[in-house]
C-alpha positions in Angstrom: 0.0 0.0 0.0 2.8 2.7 1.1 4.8 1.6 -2.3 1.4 2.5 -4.4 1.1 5.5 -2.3 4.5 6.8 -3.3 3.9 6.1 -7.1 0.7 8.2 -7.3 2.3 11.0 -5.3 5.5 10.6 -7.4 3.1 10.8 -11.0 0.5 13.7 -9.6 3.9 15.5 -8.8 5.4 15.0 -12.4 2.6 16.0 -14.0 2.2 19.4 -11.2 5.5 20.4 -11.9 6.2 19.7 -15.6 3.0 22.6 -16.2 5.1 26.0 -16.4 2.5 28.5 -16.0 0.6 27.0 -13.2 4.4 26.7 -11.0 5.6 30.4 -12.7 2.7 32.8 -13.2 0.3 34.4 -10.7 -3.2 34.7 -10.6 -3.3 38.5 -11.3 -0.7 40.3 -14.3 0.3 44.4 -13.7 -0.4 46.1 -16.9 0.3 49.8 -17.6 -1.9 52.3 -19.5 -0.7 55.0 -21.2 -2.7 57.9 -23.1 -1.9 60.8 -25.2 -4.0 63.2 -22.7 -5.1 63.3 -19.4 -7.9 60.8 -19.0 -9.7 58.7 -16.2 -9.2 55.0 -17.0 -11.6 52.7 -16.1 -11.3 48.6 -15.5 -14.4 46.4 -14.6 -12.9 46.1 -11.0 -11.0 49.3 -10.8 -9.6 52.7 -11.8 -7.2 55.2 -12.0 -7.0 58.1 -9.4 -8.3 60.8 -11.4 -7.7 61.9 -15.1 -4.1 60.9 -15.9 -1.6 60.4 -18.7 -0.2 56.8 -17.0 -1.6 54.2 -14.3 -0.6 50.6 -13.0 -3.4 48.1 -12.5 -3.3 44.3 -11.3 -5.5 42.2 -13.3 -6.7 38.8 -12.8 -5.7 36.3 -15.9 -8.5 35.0 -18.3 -9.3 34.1 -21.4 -12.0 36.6 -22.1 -10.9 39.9 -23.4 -9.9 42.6 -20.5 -12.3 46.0 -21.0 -11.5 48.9 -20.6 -12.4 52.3 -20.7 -10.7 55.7 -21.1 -12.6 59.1 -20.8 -11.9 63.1 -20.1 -14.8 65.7 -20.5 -14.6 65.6 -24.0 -13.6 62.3 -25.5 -14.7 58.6 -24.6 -12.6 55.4 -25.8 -13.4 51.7 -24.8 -11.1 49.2 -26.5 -10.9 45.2 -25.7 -7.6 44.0 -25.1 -6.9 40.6 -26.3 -5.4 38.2 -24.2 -2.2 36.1 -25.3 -0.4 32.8 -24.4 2.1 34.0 -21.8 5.9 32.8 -21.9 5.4 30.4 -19.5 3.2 28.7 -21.3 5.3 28.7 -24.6 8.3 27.1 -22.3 6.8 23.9 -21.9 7.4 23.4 -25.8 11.3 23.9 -24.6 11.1 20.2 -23.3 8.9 18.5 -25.4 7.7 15.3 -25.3 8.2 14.8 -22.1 6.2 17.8 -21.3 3.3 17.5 -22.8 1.2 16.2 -19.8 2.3 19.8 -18.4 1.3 21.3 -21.6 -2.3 19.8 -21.5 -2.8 21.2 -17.5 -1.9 24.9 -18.5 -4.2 24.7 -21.7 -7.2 24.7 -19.4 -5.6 26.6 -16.7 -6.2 30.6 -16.8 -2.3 31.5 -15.8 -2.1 30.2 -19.4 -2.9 33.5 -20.4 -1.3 37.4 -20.0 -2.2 40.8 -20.7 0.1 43.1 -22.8 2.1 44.8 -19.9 1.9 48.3 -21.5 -1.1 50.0 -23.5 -1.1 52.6 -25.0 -4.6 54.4 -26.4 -4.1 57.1 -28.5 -7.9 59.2 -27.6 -7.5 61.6 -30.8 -8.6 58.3 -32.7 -12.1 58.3 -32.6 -11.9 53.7 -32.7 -11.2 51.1 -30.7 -7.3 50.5 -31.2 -4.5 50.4 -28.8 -0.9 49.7 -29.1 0.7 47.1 -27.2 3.8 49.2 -26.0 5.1 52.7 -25.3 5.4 55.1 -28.4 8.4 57.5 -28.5 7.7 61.0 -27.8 6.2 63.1 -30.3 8.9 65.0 -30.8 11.4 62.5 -31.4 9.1 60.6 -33.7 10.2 62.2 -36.8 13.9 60.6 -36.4 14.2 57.0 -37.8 17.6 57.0 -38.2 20.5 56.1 -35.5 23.8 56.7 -36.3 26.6 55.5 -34.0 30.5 55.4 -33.3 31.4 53.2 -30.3 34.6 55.0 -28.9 35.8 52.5 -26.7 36.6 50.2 -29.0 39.9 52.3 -30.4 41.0 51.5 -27.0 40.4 48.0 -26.8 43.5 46.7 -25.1 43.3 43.1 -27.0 41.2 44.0 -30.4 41.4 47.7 -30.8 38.4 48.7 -33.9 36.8 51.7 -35.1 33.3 50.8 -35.0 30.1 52.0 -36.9 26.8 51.2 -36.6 23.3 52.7 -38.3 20.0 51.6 -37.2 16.7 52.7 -39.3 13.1 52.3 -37.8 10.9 50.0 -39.9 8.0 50.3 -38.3 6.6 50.9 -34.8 7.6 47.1 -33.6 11.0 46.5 -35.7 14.1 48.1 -36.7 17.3 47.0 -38.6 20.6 47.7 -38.2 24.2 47.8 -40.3 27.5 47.0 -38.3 30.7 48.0 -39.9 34.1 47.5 -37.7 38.0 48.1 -38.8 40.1 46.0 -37.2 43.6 49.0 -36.6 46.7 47.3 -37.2 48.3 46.3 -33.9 47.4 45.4 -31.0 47.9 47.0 -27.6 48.7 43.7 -26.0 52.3 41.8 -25.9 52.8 39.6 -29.1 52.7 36.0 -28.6 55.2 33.3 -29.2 58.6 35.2 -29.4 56.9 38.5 -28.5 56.0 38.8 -31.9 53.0 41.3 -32.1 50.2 40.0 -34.2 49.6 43.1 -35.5 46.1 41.9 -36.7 44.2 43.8 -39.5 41.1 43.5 -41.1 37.5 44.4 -42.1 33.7 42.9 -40.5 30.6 43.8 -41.5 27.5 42.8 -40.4 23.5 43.0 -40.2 21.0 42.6 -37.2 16.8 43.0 -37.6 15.3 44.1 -33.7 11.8 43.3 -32.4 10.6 45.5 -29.7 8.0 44.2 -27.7 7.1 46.4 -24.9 8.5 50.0 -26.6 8.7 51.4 -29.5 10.9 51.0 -32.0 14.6 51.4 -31.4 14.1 51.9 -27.5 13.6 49.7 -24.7 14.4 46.1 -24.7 14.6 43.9 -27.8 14.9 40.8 -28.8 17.7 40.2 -32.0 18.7 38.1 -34.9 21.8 38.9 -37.1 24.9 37.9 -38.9 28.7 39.3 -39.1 31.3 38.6 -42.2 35.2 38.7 -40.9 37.9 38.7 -43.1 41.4 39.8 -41.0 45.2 38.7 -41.3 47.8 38.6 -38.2 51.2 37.5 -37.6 51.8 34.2 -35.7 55.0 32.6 -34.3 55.2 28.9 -34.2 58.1 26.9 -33.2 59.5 24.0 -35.4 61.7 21.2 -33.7 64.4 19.2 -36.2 65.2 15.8 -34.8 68.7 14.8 -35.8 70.3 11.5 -34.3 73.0 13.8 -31.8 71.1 17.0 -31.5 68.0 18.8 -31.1 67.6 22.3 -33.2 64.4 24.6 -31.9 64.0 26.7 -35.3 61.5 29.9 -34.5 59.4 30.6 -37.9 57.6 33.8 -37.8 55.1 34.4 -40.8 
């Protein structure tokens, strides 16, 4: 009896903790709203202090679509905010098959689910459309263009570079970037081998796309994909042994 005991607490247990979003997520998610002018913002269970440009409010996780409602004494807005699979929920695919009892718990749990942490309403639009970050200023909107030179790399004490980047805005989510770096001849670091310095040289060039899920586009935290292309020569010293039947010659070779 205690052995069959211990293999049903052993299986409820694997299947408990194999389910990411029941162990990880809450019962409630803090979202922030965000408008373009003051406004009271209104939630079925709460709202904000007064008419405001920004307020912080716990909501409980579900499946249904989260209401809510911003007004001043001239303009009304009332949008539905989709919910969406949370990233604890997506983790259990990280482990798959062996995590697919987990997988089928948190599909009828509500922790499956999560609000967009920031919202933004934009109450000169007379609709029901929100934006799922935070938009740049208004003033700043009108540069899409990022050009930079990173000036500690010239100083690199082991790969000393003049680096160049340029990053355009694509749209309010993504942005894409170009990477250009010269390698300067030398390096700031003793040589290797016979102190010879490796005086290394060279080009690399490089691309990277951004996605920006919580701020607009190219601020805040991102998540990105790229590539870089190398090409770069350097000096090596290798030593060479010759083996003769009384005597051992070390022969340095630099090249």
């Amino acid at each position: 009896m205690r052995t069959r005991h211990q293999f049903i607490y052993t299986l409820l247990s694997f299947f408990l903790l194999s389910s990411c979003a029941i162990i990880l997520n809450r019962k409630t998610i803090r979202i922030n709203v965000f408008t373009n002018t003051p406004a009271r913002v209104n939630l079925p269970n709460s709202s904000s202090n007064g008419e405001v440009t920004s307020s912080s409010f716990e909501v409980t996780r579900s499946k249904k679509p989260l209401i809510l409602t911003a007004s001043n004494d001239s303009v009304s807005k009332t949008v539905r905010v989709k919910s969406i699979n949370s990233s604890a929920f997506w983790l259990n695919l990280s482990y798959m098959p062996y995590s697919l009892a987990g997988f089928i718990i948190d599909w009828k749990n509500p922790k499956r689910f999560a609000c967009p942490r920031n919202i933004y309403l934009d109450l000169t639009k007379n609709d029901s459309s929100y934006i799922r970050m935070i938009p740049i200023p208004q003033q700043f909107q009108k540069y899409t263009t990022i050009l930079s030179l990173i000036p500690l790399k010239i100083i690199d004490g082991s790969n000393p570079a003049v680096e160049v980047t340029a990053e355009r805005k694509i749209n309010s989510s993504f942005s894409g970037g170009l990477i250009f770096v010269y390698l300067l001849p030398g390096s700031k670091v003793n040589g290797i081998g016979n102190n010879v310095n490796p005086e290394a040289k060279g080009i690399s060039a490089g691309m990277e796309g951004k996605w920006f899920p919580r701020h607009s586009a190219p601020e805040g935290f991102y998540y990105g994909l790229g590539f870089n292309y190398l090409v770069t020569s350097y000096r090596a010293a290798h030593d060479f042994w010759h083996v003769t039947t009384d005597s051992i010659s070390r022969i340095p070779l630099i090249k």
